[in-house]
C-alpha positions as CSV (number, residue, x, y, z in Angstrom):
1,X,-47.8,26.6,115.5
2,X,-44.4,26.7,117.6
3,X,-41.6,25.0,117.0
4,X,-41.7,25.1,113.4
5,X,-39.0,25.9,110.7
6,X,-40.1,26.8,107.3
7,X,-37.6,26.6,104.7
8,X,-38.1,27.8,100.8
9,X,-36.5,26.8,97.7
10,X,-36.9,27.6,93.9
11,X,-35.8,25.9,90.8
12,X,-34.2,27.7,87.5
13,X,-34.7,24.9,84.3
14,X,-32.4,26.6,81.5
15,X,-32.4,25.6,77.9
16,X,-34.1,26.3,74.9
17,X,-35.0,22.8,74.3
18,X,-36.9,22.5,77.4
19,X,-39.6,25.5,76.0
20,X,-39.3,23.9,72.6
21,X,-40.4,20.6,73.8
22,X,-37.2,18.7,72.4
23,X,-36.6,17.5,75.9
24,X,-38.8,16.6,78.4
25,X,-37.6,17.7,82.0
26,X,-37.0,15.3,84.3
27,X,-35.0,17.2,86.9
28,X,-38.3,19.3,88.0
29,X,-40.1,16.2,89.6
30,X,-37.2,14.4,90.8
31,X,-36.0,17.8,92.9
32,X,-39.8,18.7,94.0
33,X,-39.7,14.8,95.4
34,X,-36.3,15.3,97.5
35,X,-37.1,18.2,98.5
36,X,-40.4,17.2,100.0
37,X,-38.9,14.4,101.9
38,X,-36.1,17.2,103.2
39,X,-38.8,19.3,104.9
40,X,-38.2,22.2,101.9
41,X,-40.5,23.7,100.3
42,X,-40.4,23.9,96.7
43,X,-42.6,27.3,96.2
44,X,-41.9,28.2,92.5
45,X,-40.1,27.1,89.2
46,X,-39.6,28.6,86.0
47,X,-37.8,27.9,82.9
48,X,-36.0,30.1,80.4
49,X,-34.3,30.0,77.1
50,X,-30.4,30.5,76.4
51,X,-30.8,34.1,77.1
52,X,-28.5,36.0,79.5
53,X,-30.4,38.3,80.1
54,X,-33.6,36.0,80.8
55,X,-31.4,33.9,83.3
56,X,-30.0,37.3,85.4
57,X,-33.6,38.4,85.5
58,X,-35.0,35.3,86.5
59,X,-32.0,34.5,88.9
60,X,-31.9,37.5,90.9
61,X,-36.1,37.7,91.0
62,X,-35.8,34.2,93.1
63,X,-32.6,34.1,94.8
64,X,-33.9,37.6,96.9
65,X,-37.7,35.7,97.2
66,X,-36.4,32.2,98.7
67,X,-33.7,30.4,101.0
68,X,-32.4,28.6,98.1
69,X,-32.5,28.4,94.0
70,X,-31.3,25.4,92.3
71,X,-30.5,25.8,88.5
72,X,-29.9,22.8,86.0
73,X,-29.0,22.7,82.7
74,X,-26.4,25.5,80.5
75,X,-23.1,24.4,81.9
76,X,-22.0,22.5,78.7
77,X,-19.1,23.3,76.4
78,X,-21.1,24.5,74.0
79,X,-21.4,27.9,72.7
80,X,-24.6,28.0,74.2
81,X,-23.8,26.9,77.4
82,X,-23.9,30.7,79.1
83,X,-25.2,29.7,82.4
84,X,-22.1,30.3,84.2
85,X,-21.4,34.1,82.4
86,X,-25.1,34.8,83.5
87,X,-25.0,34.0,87.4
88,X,-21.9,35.5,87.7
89,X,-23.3,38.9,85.9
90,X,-26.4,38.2,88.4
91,X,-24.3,38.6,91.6
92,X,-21.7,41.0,89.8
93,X,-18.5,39.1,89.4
94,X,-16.2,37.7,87.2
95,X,-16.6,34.1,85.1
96,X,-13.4,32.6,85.0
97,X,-11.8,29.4,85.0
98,X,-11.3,28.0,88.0
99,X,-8.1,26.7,89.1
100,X,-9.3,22.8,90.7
101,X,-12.3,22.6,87.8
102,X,-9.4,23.0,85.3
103,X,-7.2,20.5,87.3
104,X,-9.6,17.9,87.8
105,X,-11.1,18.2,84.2
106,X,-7.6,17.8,82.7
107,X,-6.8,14.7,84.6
108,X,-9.6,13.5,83.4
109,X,-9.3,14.2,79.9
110,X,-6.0,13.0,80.3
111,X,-6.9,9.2,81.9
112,X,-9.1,9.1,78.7
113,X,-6.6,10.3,76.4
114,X,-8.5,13.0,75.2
115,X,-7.4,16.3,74.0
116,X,-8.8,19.0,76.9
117,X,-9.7,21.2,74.3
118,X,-11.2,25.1,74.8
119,X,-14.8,23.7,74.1
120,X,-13.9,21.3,77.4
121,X,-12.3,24.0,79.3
122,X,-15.6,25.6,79.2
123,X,-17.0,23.8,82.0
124,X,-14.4,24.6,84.1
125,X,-15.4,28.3,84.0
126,X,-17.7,29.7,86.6
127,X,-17.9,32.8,89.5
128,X,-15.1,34.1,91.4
129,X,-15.4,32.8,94.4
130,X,-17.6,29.5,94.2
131,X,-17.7,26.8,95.3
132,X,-17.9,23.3,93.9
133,X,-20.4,20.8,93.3
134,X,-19.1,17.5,93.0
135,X,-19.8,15.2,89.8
136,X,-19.3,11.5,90.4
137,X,-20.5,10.7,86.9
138,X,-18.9,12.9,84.6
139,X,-16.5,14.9,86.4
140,X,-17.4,18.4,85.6
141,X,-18.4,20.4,88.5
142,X,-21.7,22.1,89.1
143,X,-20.8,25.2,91.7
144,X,-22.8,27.4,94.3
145,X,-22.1,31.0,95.1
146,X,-25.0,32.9,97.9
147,X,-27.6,30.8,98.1
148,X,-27.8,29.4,94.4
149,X,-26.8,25.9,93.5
150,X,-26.0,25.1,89.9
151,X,-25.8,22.2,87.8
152,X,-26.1,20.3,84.8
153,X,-29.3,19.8,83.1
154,X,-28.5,16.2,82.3
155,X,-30.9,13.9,84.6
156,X,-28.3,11.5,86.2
157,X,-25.7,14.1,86.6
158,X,-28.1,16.3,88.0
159,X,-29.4,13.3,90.7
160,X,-25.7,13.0,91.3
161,X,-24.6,16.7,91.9
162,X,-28.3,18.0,94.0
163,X,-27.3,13.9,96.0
164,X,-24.4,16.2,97.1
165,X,-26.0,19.5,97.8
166,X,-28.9,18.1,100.2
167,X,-26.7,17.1,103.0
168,X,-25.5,20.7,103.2
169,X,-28.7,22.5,103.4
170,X,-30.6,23.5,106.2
171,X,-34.2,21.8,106.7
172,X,-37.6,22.8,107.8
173,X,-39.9,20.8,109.8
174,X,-41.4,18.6,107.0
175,X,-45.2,18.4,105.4
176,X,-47.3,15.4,106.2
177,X,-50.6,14.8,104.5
178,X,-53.6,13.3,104.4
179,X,-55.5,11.8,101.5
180,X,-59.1,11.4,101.6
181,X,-61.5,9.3,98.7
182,X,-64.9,11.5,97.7
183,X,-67.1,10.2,95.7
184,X,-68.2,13.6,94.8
185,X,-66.9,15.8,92.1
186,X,-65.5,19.5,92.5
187,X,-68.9,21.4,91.8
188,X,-70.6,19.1,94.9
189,X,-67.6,20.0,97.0
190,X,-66.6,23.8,95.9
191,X,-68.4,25.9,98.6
192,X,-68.0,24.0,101.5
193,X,-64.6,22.4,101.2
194,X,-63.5,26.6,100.7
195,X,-65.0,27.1,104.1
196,X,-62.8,24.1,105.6
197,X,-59.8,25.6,104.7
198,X,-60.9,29.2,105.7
199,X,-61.6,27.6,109.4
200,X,-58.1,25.9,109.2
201,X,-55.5,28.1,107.9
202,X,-52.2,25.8,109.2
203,X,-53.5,23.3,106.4
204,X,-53.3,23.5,102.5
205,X,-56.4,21.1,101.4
206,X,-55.9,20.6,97.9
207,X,-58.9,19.0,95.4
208,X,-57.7,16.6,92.8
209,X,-60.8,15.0,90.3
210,X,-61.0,12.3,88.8
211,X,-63.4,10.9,85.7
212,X,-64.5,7.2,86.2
213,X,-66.9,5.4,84.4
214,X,-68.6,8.3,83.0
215,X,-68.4,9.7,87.2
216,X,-66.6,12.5,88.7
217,X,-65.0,11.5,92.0
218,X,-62.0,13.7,94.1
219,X,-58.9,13.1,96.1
220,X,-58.8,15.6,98.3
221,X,-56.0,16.0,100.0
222,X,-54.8,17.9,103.8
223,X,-51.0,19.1,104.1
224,X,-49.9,20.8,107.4
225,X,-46.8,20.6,109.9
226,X,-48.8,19.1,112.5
227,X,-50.4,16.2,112.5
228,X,-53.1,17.4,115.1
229,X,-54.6,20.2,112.9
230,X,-54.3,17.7,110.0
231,X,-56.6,15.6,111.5
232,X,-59.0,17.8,112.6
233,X,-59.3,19.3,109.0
234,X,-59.7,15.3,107.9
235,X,-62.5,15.3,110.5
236,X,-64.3,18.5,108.9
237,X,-64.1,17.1,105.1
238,X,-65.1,13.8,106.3
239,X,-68.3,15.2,107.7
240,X,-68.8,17.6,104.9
241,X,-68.7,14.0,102.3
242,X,-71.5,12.6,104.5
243,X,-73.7,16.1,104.7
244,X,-73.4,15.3,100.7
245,X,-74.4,12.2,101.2
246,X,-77.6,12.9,103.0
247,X,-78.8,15.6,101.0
248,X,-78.2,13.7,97.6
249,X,-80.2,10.9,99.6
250,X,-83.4,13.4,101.0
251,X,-83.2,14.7,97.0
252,X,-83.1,11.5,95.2
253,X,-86.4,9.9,98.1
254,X,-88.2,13.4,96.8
255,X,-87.9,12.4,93.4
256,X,-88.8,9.2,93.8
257,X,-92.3,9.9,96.2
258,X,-93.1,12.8,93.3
């Protein structure tokens, strides 16, 4: 199709309570929702433990692959907060403190009359040469260097700091779908739903069953960038449910006349 702009993104979850199941991430839905609506295309996410070495390999693998990587959690002032030494060993540059982060956090610190402390100082450390996310709720910013956007793995300062990052991005030309009720399951549909989307390439057509009342039903569902070869996919798997339907029909007046 012309006139379309496709634009990638990845996510980076860091903590080791993520993979031990302590927390439950929040951050991954709420970014693959925002991003959707933004016309990016979330295409992969992973999440690592509190290793250095696990972040830089991780970090580098999907920063190359996509337009953008967004990482949450690790920026703490806890000794396990390394997330900041990591990226800047990814892209080969210092972690220091930065001269506004350690301004703003100390004003801060001060209007609450609260000792800035080295533990707090910590999340005023990040690359040479990045630049700031903003942090409405608590302060401490998040910061971007290339194409990789960090920030904190806390839910609603992670809502706040990627509410900041989206207006700065660029956009694709967004994915519209189309969801279609079949009363069918997944084994009735298999073969000819996969010639469908072999015949329409522009489309994803994605199969999502369901279990009813002791019945297997599916959603199935047409993404593309145009609404035109949308439709005519729609068109296809709405002909393909009533093929079913005829055949399950000749089958069951067979069985009933033997």
């Amino acid at each position: 199709m012309t006139n379309q702009t496709i634009v990638t993104a990845a996510m980076l979850a860091i903590g080791d309570e993520l993979l031990s199941g302590r927390t439950k991430d929040k951050n991954i839905g709420y970014l693959a929702d925002l991003l959707t609506l933004s016309g990016i295309d979330l295409k992969e996410v992973r999440i690592v433990a509190d290793e250095e070495d696990s972040i830089v390999e991780a970090l580098n693998a999907l920063r190359g692959r996509y337009d953008y990587v967004f990482t949450s959690g690790g920026i703490g002032p806890t000794h396990d907060d390394i997330t900041a030494d990591a990226i800047s060993k990814a892209f080969g540059v210092p972690c220091e403190h930065d001269a506004k982060a350690m301004s703003l956090l100390a004003d801060m610190y001060k209007r609450r009359e609260m000792e800035f402390t080295e533990a707090r100082q910590r999340m005023a450390r990040m690359p040479r040469g990045a630049a700031h996310i903003d942090n409405p709720v608590s302060t401490a910013p998040g910061f971007i260097i290339g194409n990789v956007h960090v920030m904190a793995g806390v839910p609603q300062v992670f809502q706040a700091m990627i509410g900041n990052v989206l207006p700065t991005l660029k956009t694709g030309t967004k994915v519209l779908s189309l969801a279609i009720a079949c009363p069918y399951g997944e084994g009735d549909i298999g073969t000819p739903l996969a010639a469908i989307q072999k015949a329409h390439p522009e489309t994803s057509i994605g199969s999502y069953p369901r279990y009813v009342g002791q019945k297997f039903s599916t959603e199935i569902v047409v993404r593309g960038r145009s609404q035109d070869v949308i439709d005519a996919a729609g068109k296809e798997v709405e002909a393909m449910i009533e093929d079913i339907r005829k055949a399950k029909a000749i089958g069951e007046n067979q069985s009933a006349e033997a």
